[in-house]
N, C-alpha and C positions, 0 to 999 in steps of 0.2 A: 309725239303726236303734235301735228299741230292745227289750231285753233284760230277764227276770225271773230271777231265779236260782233252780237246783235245789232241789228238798224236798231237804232233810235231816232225818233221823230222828235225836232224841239220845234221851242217857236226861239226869237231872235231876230234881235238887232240892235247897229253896229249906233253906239251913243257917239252923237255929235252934237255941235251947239244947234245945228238947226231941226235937230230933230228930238231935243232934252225932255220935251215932252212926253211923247209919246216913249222915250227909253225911262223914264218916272214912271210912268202907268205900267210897263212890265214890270220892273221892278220892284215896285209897290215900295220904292226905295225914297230918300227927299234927296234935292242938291246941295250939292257941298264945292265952296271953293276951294283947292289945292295951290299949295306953293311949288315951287320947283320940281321939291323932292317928292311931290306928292302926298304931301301931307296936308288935314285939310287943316285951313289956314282964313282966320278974316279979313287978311290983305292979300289973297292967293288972286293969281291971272285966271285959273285952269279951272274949269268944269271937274264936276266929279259927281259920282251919283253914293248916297250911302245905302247899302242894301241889305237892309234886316236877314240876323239867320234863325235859327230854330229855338238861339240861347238869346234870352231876352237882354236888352245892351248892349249886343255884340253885332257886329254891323261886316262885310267885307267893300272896298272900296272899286270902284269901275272909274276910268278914269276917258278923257276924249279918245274915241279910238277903239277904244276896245267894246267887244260884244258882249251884250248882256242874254243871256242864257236863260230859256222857262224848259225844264226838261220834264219827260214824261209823270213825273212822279208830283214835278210842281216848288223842285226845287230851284231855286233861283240863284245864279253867279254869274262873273266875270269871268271873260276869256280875251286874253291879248288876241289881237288883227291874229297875228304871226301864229299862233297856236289854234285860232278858232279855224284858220285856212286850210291846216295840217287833217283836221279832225270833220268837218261837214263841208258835204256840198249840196248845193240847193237842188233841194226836189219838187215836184208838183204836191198842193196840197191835198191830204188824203181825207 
């Protein structure tokens, strides 16, 4: 048999410097600077956003570029450009 999976409706948007704001307030994440390798770092170039998970201390990392994710439920993640392209496309809001 085969199967397609349910619409999901998120909210989202794509973290950049000029918009770190407003990708803080979805994520109810704080900023983090990143080195290279993306690690966060207190002499890092790179944006980054830390984004609280369910387990207290544990954080997952968003870095420029990539989209931050509010799904249905209210859970909150990172998705690279490259994969979030793969997986949504913009709809009108309901």
């Amino acid at each position: 048999m085969r199967f397609r999976s349910r619409t999901v409706y998120v909210d989202a948007v794509q973290f950049t410097r000029s918009n770190w704001s407003e990708s803080v307030w979805l994520s109810n994440g704080e900023i983090a600077h990143l080195d290279a390798s993306g690690n966060i770092s207190a002499y890092g170039n790179k944006l980054g956003i830390k984004i609280p998970t369910s387990k207290p201390g544990v954080y997952v990392l968003a870095g420029e570029g990539d989209w931050i994710v509010k799904d249905a439920e209210g859970k909150i993640y990172p998705v690279s450009s490259e994969n979030f392209e793969k997986q949504f496309i913009v709809c009108n809001q309901i």
